[in-house]
C-alpha positions as CSV (number, residue, x, y, z in Angstrom):
1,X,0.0,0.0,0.0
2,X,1.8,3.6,-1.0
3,X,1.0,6.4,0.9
4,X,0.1,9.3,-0.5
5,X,2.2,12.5,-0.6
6,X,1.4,16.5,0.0
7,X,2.2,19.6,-1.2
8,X,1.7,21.7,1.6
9,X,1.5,26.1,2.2
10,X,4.0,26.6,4.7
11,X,2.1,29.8,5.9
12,X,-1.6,28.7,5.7
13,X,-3.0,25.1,6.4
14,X,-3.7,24.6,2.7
15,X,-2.9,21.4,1.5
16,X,-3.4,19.7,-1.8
17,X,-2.1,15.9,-3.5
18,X,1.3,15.8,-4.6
19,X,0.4,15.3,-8.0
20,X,-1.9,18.1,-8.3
21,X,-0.9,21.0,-10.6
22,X,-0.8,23.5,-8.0
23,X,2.5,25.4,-6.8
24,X,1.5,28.5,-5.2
25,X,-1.3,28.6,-2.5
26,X,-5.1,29.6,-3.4
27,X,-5.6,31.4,0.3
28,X,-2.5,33.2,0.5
29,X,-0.1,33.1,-2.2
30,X,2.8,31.5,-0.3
31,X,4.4,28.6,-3.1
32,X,3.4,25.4,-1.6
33,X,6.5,22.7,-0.7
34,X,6.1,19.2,-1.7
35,X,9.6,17.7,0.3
36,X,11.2,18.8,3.0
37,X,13.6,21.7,2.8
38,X,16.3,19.9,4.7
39,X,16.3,16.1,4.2
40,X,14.2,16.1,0.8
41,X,11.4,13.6,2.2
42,X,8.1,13.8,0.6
43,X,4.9,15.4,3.0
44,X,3.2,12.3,4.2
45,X,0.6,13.8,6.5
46,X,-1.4,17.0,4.7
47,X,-1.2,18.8,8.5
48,X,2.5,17.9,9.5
49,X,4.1,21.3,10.9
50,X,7.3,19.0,11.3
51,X,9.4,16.6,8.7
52,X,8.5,13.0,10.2
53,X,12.3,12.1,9.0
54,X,14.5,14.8,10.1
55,X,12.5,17.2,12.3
56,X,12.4,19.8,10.4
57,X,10.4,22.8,10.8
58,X,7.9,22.3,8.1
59,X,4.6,25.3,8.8
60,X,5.6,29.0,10.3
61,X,4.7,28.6,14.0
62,X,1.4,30.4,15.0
63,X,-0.2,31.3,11.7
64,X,-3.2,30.1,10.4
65,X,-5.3,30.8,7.9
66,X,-6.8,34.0,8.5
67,X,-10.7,34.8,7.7
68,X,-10.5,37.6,4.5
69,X,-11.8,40.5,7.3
70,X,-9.2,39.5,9.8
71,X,-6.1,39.9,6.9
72,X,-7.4,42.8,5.5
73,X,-8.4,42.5,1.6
């Protein structure tokens, strides 16, 4: 059984499949990651805020998405 990989915002908790054709974020902009930026290993979990392999900070501490009148558009 393969498990399936993420692309994930690093800013927002948008998530989408790996293989989707998405690289930037529809909620904020940020481009979404795929790997970890240290060790290289794929997302696993679409709400990991850490790399399951290295440790790796993997989401911006604190931030969330943010309702459209609390971020000011």
């Amino acid at each position: 059984m393969s498990q399936e990989a993420y692309k994930i915002c690093p800013t927002c908790n948008f998530f989408c499949l790996a293989e989707e054709d998405k690289h930037y974020c529809p909620l904020c902009g940020q481009k979404l990651i795929a790997e970890c930026p240290n060790c290289s290993a794929p997302i696993s979990f679409p709400y990991s805020k850490y790399c399951e392999k290295c440790g790796a900070r993997l989401r911006e501490i604190g931030q969330g998405f943010k309702p459209i009148s609390e971020s000011g558009m």
